[in-house]
Biopython code that builds the backbone (N, CA, C, O; Angstrom):
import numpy as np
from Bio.PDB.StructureBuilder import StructureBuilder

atoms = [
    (1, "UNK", "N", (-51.174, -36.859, 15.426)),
    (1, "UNK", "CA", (-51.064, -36.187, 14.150)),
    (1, "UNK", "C", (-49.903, -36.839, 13.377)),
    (1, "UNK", "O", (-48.758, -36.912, 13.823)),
    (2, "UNK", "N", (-50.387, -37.409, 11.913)),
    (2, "UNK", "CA", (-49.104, -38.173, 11.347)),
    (2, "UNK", "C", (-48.469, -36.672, 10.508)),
    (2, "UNK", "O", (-48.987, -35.556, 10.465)),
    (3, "UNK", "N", (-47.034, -37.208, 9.832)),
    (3, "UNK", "CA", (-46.073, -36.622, 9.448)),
    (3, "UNK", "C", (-46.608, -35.276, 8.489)),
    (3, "UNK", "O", (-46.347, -34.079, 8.610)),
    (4, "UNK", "N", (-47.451, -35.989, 7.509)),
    (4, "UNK", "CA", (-48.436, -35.164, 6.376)),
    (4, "UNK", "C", (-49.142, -34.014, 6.905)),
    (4, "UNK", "O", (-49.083, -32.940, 6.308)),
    (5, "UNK", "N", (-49.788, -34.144, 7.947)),
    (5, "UNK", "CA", (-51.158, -33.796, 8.547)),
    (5, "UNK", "C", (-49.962, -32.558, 9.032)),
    (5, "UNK", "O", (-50.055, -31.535, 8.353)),
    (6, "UNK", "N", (-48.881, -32.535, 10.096)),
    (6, "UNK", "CA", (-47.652, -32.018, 10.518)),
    (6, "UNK", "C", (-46.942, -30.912, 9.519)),
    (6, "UNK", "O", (-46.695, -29.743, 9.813)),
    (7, "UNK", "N", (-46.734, -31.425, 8.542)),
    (7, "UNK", "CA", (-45.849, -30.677, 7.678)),
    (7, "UNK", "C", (-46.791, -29.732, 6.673)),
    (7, "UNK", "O", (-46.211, -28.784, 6.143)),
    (8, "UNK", "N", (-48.440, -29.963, 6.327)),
    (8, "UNK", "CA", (-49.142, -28.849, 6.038)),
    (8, "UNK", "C", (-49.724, -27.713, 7.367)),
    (8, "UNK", "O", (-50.157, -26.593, 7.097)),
    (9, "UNK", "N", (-49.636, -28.222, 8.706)),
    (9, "UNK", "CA", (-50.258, -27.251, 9.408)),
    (9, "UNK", "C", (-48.792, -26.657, 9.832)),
    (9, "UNK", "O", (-48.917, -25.691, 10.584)),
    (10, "UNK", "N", (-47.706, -26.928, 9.595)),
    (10, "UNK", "CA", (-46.336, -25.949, 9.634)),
    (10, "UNK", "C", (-45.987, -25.263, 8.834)),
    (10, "UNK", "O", (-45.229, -24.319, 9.057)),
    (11, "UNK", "N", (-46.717, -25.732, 7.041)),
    (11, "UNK", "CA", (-46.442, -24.748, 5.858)),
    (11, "UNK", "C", (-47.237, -23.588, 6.229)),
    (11, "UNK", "O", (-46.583, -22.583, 5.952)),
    (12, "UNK", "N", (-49.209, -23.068, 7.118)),
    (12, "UNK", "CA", (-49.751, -22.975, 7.382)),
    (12, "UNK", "C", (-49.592, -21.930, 8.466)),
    (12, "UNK", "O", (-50.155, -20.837, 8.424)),
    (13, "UNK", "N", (-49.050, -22.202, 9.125)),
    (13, "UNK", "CA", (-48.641, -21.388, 10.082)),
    (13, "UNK", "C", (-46.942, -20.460, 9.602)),
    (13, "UNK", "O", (-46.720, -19.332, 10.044)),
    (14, "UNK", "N", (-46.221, -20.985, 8.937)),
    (14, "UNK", "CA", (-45.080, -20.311, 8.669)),
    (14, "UNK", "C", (-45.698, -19.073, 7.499)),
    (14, "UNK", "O", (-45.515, -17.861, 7.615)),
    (15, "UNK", "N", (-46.445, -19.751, 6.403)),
    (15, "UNK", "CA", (-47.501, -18.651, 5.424)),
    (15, "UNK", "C", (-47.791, -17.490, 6.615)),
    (15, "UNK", "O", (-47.239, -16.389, 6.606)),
    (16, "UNK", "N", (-48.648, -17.882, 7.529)),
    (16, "UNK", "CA", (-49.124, -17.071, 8.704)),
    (16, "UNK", "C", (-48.265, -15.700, 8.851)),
    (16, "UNK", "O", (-48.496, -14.537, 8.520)),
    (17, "UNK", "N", (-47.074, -16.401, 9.551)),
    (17, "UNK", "CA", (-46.131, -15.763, 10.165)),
    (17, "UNK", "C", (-45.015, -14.906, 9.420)),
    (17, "UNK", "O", (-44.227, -14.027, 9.768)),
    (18, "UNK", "N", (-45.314, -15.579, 8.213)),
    (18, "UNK", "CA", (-44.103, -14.784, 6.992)),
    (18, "UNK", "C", (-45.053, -13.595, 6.586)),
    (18, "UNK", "O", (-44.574, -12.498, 6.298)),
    (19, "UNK", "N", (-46.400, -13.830, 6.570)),
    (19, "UNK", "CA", (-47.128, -12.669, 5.226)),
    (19, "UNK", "C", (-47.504, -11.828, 6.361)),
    (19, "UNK", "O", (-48.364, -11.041, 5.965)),
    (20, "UNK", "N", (-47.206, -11.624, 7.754)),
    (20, "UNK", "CA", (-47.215, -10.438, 8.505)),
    (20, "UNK", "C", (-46.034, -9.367, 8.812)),
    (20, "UNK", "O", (-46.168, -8.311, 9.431)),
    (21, "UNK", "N", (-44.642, -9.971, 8.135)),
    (21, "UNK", "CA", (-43.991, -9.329, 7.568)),
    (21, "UNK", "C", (-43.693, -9.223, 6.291)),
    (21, "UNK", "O", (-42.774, -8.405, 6.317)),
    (22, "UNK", "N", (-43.886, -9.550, 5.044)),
    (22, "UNK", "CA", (-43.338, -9.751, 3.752)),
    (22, "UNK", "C", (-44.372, -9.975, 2.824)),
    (22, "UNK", "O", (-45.273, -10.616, 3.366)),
    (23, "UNK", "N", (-44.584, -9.739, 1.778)),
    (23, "UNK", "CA", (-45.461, -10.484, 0.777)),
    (23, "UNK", "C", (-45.225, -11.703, 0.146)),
    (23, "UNK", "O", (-44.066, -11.503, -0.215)),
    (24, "UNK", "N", (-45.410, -12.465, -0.119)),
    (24, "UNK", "CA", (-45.231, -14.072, -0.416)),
    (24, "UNK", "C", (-45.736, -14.251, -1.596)),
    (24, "UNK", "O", (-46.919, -14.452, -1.870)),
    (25, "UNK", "N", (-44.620, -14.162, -2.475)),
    (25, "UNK", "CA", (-45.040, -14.528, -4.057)),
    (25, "UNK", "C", (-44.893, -15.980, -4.761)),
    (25, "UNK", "O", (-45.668, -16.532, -5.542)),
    (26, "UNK", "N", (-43.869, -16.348, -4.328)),
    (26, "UNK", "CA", (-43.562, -18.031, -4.839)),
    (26, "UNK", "C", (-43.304, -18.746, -3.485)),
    (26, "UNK", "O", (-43.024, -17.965, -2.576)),
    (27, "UNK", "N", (-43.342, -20.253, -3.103)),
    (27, "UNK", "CA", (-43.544, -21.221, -2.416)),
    (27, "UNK", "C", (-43.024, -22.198, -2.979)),
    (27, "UNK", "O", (-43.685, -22.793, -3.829)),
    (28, "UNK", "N", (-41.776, -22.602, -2.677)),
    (28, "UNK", "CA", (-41.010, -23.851, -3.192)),
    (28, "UNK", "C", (-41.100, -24.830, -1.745)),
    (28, "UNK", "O", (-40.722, -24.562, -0.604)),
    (29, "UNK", "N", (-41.892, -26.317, -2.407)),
    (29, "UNK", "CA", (-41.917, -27.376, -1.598)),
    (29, "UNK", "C", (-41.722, -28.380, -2.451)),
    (29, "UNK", "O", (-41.541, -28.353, -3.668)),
    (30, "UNK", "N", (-41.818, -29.959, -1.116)),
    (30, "UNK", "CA", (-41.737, -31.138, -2.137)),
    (30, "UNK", "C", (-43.114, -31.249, -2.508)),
    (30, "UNK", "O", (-43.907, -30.307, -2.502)),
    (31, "UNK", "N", (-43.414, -32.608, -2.880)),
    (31, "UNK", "CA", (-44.804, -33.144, -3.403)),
    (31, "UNK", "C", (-45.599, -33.482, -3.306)),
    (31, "UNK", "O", (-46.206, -34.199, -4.101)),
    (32, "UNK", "N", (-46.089, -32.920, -1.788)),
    (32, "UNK", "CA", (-47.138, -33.344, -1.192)),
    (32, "UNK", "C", (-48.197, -33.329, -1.401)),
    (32, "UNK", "O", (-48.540, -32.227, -0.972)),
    (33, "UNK", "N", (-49.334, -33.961, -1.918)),
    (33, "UNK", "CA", (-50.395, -33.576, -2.267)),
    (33, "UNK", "C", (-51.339, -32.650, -1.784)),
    (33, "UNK", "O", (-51.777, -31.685, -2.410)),
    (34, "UNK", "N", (-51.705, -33.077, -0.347)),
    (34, "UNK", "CA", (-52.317, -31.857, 0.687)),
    (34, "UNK", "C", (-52.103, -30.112, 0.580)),
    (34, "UNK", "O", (-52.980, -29.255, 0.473)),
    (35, "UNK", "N", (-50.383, -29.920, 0.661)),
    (35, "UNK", "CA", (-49.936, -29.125, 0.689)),
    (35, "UNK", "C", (-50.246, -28.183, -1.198)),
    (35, "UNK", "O", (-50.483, -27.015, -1.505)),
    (36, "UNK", "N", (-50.068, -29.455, -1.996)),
    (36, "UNK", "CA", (-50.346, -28.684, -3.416)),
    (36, "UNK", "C", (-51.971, -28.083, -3.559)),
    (36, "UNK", "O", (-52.341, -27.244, -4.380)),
    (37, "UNK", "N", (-52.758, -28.714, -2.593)),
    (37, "UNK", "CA", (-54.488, -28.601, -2.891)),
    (37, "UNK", "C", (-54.451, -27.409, -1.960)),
    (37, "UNK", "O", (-55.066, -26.362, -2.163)),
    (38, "UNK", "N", (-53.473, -27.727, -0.653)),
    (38, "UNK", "CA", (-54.004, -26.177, -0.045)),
    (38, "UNK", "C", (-53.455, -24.918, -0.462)),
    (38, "UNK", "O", (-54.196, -24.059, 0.016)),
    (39, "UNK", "N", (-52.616, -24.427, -1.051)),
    (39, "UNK", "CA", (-51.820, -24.005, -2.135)),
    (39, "UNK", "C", (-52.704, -23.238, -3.254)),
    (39, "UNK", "O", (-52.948, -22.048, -3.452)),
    (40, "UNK", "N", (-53.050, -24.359, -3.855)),
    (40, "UNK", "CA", (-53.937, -23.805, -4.943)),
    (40, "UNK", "C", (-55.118, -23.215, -4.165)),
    (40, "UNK", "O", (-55.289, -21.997, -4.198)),
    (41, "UNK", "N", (-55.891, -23.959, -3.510)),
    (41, "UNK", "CA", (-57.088, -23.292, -3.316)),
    (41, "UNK", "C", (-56.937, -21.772, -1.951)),
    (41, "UNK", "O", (-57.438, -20.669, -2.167)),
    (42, "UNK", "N", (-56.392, -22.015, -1.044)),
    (42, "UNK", "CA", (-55.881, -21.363, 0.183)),
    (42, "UNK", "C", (-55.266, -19.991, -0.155)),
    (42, "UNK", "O", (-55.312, -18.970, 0.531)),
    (43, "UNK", "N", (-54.678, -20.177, -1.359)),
    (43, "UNK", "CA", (-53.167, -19.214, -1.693)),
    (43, "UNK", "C", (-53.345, -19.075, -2.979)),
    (43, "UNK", "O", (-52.474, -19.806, -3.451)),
    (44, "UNK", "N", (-53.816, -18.688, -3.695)),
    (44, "UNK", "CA", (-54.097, -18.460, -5.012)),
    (44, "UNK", "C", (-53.258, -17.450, -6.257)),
    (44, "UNK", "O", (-53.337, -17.426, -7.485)),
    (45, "UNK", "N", (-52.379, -16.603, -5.171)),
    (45, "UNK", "CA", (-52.259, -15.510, -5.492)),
    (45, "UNK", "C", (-50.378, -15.910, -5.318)),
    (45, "UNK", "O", (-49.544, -15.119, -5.759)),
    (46, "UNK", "N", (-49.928, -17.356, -4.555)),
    (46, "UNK", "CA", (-49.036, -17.406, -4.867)),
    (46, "UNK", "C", (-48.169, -18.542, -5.654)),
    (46, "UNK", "O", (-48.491, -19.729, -5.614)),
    (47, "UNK", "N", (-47.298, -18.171, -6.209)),
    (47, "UNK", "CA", (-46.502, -19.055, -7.366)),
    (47, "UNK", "C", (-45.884, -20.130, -6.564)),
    (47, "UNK", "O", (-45.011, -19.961, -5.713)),
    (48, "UNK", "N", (-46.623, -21.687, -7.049)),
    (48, "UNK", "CA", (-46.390, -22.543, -6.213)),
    (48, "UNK", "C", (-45.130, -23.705, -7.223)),
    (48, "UNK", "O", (-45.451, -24.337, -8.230)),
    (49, "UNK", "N", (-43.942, -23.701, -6.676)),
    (49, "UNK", "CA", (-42.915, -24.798, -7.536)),
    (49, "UNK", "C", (-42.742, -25.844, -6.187)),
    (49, "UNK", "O", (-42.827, -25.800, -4.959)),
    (50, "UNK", "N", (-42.389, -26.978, -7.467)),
    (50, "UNK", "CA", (-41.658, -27.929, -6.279)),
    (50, "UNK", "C", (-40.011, -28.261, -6.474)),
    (50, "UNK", "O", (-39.448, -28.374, -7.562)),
    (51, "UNK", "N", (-39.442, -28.376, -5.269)),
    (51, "UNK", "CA", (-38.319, -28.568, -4.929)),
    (51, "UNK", "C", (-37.622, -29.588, -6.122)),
    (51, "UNK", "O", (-38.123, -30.692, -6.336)),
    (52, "UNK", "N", (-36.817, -29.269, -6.626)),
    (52, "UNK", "CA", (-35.909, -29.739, -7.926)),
    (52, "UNK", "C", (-35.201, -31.316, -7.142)),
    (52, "UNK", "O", (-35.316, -32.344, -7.810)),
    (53, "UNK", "N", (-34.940, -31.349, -6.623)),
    (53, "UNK", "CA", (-34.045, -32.949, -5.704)),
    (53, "UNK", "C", (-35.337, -33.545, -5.322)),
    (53, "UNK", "O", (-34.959, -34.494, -4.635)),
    (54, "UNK", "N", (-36.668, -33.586, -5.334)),
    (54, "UNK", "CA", (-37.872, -33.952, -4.901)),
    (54, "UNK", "C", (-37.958, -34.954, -6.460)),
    (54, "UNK", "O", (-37.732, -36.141, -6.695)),
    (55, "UNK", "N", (-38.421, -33.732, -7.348)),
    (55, "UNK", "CA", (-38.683, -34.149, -8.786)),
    (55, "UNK", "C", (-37.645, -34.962, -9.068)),
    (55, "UNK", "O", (-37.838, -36.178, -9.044)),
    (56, "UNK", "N", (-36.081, -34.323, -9.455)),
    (56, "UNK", "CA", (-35.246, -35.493, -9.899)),
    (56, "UNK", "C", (-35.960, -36.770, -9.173)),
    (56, "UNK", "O", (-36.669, -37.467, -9.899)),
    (57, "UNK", "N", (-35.855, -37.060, -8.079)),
    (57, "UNK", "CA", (-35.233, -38.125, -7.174)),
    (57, "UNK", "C", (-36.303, -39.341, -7.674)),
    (57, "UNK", "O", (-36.065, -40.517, -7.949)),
    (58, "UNK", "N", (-38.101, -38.275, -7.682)),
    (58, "UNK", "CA", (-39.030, -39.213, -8.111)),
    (58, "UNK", "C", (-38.936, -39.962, -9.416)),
    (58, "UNK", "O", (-39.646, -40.951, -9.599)),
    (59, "UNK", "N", (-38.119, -39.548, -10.298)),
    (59, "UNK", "CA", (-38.247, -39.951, -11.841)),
    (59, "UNK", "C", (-36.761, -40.601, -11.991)),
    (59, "UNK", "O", (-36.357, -40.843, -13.129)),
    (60, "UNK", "N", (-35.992, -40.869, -10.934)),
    (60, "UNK", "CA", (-34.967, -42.024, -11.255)),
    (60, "UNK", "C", (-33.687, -41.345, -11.812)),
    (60, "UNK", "O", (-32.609, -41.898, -12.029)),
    (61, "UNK", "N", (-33.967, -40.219, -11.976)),
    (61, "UNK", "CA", (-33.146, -39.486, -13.196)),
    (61, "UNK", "C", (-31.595, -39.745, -12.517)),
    (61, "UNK", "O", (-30.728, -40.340, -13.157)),
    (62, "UNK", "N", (-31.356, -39.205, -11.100)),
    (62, "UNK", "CA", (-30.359, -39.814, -10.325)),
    (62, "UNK", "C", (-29.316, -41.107, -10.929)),
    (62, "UNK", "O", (-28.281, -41.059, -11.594)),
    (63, "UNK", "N", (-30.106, -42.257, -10.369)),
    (63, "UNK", "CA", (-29.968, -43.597, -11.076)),
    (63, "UNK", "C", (-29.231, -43.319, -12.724)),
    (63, "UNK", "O", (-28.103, -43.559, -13.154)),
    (64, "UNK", "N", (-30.039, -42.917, -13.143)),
    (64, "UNK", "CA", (-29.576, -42.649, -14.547)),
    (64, "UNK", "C", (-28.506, -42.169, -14.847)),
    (64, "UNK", "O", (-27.800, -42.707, -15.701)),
    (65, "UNK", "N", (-28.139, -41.033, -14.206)),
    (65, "UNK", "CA", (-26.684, -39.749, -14.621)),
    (65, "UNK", "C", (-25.995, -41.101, -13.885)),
    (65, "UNK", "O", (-25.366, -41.708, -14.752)),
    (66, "UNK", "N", (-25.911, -41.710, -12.712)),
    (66, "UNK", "CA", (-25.124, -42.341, -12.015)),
    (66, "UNK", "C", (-24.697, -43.180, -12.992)),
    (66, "UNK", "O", (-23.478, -43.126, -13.152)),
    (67, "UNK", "N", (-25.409, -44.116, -13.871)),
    (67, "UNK", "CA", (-24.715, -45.069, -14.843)),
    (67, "UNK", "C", (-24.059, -44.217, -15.712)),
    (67, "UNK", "O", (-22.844, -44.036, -15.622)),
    (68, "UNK", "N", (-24.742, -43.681, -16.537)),
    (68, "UNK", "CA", (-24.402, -42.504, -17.711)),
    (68, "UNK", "C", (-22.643, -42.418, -16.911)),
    (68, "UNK", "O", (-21.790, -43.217, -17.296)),
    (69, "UNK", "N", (-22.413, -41.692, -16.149)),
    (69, "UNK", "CA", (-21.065, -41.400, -15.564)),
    (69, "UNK", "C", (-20.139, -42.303, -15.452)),
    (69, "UNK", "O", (-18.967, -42.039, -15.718)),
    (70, "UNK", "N", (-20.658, -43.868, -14.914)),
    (70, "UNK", "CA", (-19.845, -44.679, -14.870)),
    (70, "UNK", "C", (-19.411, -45.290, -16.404)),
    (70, "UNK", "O", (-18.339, -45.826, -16.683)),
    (71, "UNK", "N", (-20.318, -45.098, -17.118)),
    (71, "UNK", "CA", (-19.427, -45.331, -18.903)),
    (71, "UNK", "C", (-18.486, -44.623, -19.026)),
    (71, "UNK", "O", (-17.352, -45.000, -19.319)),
    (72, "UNK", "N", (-18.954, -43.138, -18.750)),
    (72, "UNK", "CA", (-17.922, -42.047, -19.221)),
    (72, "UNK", "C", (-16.515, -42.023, -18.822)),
    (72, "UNK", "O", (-15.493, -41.681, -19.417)),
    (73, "UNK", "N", (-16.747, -42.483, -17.639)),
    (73, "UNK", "CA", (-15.390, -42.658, -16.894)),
    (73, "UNK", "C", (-15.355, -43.800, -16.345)),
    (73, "UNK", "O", (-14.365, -44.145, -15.700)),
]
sb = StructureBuilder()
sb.init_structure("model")
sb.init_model(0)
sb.init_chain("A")
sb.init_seg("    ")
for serial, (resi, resn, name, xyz) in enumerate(atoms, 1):
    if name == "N":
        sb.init_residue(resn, " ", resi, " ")
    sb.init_atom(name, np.array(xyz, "f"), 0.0, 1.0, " ", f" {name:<3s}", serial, name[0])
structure = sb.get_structure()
């Protein structure tokens, strides 16, 4: 079983194990595709975000403030 395949049948089972105590309204992950399709279709009912250091990191933005800063100072 590779890493992907791993980290949706652990979102999967933790869903499991959380919504037999708690109700589960939002789901913050990174960007996995698998995990966003099972999500939507699987879980419908809950509010799915992704992890903010995921997003920055993909769009460089990092990189960016890092120069931006080194002008400033």
């Amino acid at each position: 079983m590779n890493s992907h395949n791993m980290e949706l049948e652990g979102l999967k089972r933790s869903l499991e194990n959380v919504k037999k105590q708690l109700p589960v309204l939002a789901l913050i992950t990174d960007r996995h595709a698998s995990i966003k399709n099972y999500v939507a279709k699987s879980e419908p009912t809950i509010r799915h975000h992704y992890d903010g250091w995921h997003v920055v990191r993909s769009k460089n933005i990092f990189a960016q403030f890092s120069y931006s800063f080194k002008i400033l100072f």
